[in-house]
C-alpha positions as a printed Julia matrix, in Angstrom:
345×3 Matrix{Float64}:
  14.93  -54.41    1.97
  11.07  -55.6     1.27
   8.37  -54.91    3.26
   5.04  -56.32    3.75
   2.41  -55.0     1.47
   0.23  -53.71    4.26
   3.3   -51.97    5.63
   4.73  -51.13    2.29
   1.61  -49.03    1.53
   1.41  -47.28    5.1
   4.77  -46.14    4.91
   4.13  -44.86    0.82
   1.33  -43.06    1.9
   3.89  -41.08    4.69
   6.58  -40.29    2.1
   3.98  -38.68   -0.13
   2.73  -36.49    2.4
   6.5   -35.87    3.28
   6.66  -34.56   -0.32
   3.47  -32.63   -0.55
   3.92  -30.51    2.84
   7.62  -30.31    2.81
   7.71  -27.08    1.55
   4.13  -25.63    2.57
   3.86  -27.54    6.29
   7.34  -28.19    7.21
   6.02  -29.3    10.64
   2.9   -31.9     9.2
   5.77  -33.54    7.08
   7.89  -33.58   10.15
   5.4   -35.63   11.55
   4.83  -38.11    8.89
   8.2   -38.66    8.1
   8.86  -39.46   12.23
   5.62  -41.8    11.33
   7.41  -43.83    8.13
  10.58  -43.76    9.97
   9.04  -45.75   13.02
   7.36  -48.0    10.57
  10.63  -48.19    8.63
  13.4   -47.26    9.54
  15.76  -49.62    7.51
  14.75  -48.34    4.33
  17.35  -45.66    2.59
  14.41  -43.46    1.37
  12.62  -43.38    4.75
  15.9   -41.89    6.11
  16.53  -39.27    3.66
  12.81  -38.11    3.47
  13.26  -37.95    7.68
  16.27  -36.24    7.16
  14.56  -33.37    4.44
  11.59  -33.21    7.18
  14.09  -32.9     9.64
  16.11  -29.98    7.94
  12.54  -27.89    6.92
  12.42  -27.42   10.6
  15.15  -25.93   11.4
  16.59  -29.31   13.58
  20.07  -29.71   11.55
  21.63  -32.4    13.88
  18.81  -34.83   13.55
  19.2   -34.0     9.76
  23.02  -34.92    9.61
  22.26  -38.09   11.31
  19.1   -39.11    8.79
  21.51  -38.42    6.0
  24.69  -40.08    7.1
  22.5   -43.14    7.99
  20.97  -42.7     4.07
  24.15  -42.45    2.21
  25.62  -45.59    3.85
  22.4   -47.47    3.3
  22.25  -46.22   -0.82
  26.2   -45.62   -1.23
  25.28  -42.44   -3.59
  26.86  -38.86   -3.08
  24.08  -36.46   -4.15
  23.82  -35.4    -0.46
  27.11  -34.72    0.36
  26.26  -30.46   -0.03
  23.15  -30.63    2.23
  25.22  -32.79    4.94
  27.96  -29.62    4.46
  24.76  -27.3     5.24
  23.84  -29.11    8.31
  27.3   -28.85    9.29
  26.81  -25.17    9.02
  23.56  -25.38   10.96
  24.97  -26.65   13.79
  27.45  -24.23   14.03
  30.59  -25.67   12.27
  31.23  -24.06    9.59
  34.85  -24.76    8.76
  34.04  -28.75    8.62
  31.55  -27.57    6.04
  34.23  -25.62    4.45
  36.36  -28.79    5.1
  33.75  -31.24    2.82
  34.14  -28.67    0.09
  37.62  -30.38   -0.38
  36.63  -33.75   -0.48
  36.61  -35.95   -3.52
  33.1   -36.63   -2.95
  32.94  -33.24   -4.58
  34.27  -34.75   -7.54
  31.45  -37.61   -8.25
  28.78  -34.73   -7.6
  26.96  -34.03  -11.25
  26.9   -30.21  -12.24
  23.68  -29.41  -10.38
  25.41  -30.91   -7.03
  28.92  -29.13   -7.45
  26.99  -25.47   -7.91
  25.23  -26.71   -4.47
  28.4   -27.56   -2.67
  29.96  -24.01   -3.98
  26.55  -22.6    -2.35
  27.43  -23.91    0.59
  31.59  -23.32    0.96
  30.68  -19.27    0.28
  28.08  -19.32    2.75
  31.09  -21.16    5.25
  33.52  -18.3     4.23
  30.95  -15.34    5.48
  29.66  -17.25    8.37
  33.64  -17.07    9.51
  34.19  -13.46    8.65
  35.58  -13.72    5.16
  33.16  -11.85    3.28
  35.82  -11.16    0.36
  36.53  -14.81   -0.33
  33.06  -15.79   -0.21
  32.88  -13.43   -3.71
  35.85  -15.45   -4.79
  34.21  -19.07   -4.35
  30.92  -18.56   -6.43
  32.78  -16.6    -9.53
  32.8   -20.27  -11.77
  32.02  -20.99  -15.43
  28.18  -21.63  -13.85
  27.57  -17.91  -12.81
  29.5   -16.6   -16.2
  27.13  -18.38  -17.98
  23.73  -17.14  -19.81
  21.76  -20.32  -19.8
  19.27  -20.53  -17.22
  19.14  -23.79  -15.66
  16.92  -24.75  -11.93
  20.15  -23.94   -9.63
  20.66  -20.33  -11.95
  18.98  -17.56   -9.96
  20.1   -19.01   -6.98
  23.67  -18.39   -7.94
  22.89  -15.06   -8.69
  21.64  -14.11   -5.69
  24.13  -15.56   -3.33
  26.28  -13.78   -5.43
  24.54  -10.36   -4.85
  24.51  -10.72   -1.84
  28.46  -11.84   -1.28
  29.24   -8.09   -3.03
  26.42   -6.76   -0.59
  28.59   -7.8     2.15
  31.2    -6.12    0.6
  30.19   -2.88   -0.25
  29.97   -3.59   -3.71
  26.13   -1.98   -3.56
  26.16   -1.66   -7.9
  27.64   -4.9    -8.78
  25.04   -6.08   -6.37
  22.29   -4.8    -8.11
  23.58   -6.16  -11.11
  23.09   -9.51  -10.33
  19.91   -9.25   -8.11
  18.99   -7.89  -11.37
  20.15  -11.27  -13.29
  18.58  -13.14  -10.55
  14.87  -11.87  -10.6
  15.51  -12.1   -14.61
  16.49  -16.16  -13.92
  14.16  -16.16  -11.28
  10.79  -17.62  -13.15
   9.82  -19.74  -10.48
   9.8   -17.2    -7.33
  12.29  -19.48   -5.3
  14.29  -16.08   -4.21
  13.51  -12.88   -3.11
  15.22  -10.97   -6.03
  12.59   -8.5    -7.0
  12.34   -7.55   -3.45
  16.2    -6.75   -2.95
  15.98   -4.95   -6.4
  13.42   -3.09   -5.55
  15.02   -2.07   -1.74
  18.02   -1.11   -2.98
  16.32    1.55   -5.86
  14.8     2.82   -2.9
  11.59    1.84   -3.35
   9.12    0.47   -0.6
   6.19   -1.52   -1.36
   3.51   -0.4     1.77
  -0.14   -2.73    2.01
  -2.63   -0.19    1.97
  -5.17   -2.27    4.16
  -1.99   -2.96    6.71
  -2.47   -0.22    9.51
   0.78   -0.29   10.75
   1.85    0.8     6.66
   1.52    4.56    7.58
   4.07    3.95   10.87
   6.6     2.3     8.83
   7.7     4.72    6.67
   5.6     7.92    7.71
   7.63   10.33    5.61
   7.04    8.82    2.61
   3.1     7.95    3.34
   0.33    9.71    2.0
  -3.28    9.6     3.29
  -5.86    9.06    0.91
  -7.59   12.06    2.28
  -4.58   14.64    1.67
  -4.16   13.44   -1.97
  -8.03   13.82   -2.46
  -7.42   17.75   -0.92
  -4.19   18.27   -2.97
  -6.17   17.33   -5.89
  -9.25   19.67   -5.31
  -6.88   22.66   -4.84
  -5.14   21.86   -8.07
  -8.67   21.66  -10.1
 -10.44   24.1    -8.24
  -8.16   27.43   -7.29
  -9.35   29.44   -4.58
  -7.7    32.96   -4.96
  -7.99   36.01   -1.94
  -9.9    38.28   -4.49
 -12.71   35.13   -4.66
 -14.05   36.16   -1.2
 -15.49   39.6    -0.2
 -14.07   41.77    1.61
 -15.36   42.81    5.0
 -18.39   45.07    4.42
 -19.12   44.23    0.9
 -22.23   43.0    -0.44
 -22.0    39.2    -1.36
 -23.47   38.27   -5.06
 -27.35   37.49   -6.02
 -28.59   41.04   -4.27
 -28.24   39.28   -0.56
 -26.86   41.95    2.24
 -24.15   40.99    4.36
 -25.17   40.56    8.23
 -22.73   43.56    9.21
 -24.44   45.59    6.47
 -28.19   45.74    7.78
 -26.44   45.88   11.44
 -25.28   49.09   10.73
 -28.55   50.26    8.67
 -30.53   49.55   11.1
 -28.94   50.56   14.48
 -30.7    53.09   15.6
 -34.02   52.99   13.76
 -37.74   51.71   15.19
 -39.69   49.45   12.5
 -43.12   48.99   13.05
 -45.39   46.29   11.79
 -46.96   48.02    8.99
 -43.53   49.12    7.4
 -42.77   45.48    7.38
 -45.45   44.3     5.7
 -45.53   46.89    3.09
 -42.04   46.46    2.66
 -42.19   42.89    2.27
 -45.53   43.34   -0.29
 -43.55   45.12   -2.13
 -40.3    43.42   -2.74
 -42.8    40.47   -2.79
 -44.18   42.12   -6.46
 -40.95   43.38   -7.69
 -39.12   40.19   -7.98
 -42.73   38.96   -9.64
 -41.97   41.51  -12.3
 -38.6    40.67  -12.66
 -39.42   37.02  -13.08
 -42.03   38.04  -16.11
 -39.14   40.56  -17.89
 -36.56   37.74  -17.33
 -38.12   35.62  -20.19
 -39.7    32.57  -20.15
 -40.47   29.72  -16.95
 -37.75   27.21  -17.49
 -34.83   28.96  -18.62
 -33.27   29.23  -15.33
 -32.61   32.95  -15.94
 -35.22   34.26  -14.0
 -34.13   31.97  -10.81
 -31.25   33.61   -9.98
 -33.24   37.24   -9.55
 -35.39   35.82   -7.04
 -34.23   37.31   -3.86
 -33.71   34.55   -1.6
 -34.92   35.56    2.23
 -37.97   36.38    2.78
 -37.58   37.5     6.35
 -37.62   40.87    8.24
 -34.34   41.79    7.16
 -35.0    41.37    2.98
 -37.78   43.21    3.67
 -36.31   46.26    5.68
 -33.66   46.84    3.38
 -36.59   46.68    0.24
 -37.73   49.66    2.43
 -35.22   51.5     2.77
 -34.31   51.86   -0.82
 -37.62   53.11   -1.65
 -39.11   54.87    1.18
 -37.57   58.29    2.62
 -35.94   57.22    5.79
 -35.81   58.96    8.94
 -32.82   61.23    8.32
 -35.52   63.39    6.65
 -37.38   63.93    8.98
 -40.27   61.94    8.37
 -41.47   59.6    11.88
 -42.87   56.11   12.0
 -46.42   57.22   10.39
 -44.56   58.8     7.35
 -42.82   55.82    6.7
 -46.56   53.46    6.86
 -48.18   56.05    4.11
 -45.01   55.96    1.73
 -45.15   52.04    1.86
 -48.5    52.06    1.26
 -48.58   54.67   -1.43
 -45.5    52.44   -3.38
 -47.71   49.45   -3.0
 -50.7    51.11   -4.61
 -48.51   53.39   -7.06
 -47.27   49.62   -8.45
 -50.38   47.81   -8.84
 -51.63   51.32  -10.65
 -48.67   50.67  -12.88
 -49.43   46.91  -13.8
 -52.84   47.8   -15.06
């Protein structure tokens, strides 16, 4: 049938949008084929690209009818095995299984006849008979090594027809041969490969990751901490012990506590004290060696308060268990002071 040019073009322009969203937008070329098919709807190839557009979304009985009304219009065969799919759509499988057995089977080229065995194995498990399903796709088509478009589809049904049966290694075994065939990414091979070696693939940006398999999730922060104890060891023996003097000359807290409980320091044992320990580390810095070396650094006491400076005292200046009072203590301190300075000239 011939159509007005105008009309002829409109109705182009809706079958090549029908082709280019069919399989990204099933539901814009939905729309465009209902568009063509109102514009026309005596043409053979408006009613088979309504009847695709139809199928994408899911409505199988307006897909039957499209095609039905398409094969009578062009008299060709080539969609007998989708018509057998829509049959299974809506529910009725064993007239699918029934159209397997036709003779239109016969006139169907190679690509068609692996399409209508498709379909009759996905008949025998929708009706329970997961065993004969594995019969109908073991053909010449699935013994064979070449890889042709309908190859990795084979394969897969066929994994998963010995899924359904148990057959869990044969099953990988062709999932296998599937993702191999499988250049295109038209299955999910890899995936069922992959899930059946146990392993889980988990989006690290997803949030809900963590919750879906939280025995086998790690956070970022405990692998970080796994791998700082692993580097850097941290043994009992690397902390002191209660009472002991930590490194670099500092006195524990508990230490000067107890030195001091029970004694009175005045001002000018302080300062003294702190004059003192003040010139010391001085000298130390000069016998170290020279500025810059970073030798001399790690003498330096590092307080400078009252405590430093108490316990500078005490290792130089009788205490009070001698019997010497708060005066005593002022005129040794002073008398160390002077005694040093004597010494450095």
């Amino acid at each position: 049938m011939s159509l007005p040019k105008t009309l002829a073009t409109d109705v182009a322009r809706n079958l090549v949008m029908v082709a280019r969203l069919l399989d990204e937008d099933a539901e814009g070329a939905y729309g465009h084929a209902r568009v063509a098919l109102r514009l026309a709807s005596r043409v053979g190839a408006v009613r088979e690209a309504a009847g695709f557009a139809a199928y994408g979304v899911g409505k199988y009985s307006e897909a039957l009818t499209e095609f039905r009304a398409a094969r009578r219009m062009s008299g060709s065969v080539h969609l007998w095995p989708i018509m057998a799919d829509c049959e299974r759509g809506i529910g009725r499988p064993e007239r699918a299984l029934a159209m397997a057995g036709e003779p239109e089977v016969q006139q169907l080229d190679r690509a068609g006849q692996v399409e209508m065995r498709l379909v009759a194995a996905g008949a025998r498990r929708d009706m329970g008979q997961a065993e004969a399903a594995v019969v109908t796709l073991q053909s010449p088509e699935l013994a064979s090594t070449a890889v042709h478009p309908w190859t990795a589809r084979l394969r897969y049904a066929y994994g998963e027809a010995l899924l359904a049966v148990g057959r869990e290694e044969e099953a990988r075994e062709w999932f296998a041969r599937a993702a191999e065939a499988d250049s295109g990414g038209t299955t999910d091979a890899s995936d069922r490969l992959a899930e059946l070696d146990g392993v889980h693939f988990v989006d690290a940006l997803d949030p809900e990751a963590e919750e879906a398999f939280p025995e086998d999730a790690t956070s970022g922060k405990e692998i970080a901490e796994e791998a700082a104890e692993e580097a850097f060891p941290v043994s009992g023996d690397d902390e002191p012990s209660e009472g002991e003097v930590p490194a670099r000359g500092v006195p524990d807290a508990d230490v000067v506590e107890d030195d001091l409980a029970g004694d009175e320091v005045s001002g000018e044992d302080v300062a003294g004290a702190a004059s003192l320990a003040q010139e010391r580390a001085e000298g130390e810095v000069r016998e170290a060696g020279a500025p810059g070396t970073g030798v001399a650094e790690a003498e330096v006491p590092e307080r400078g308060n009252a405590a430093s400076a108490v316990d500078a005292s005490e290792a130089d200046a009788p205490g009070p268990e001698d019997g010497h009072g708060d005066e005593a203590s002022a005129m040794d301190a002073r008398g160390a002071r002077a005694g040093g300075k004597a010494g450095e000239e």
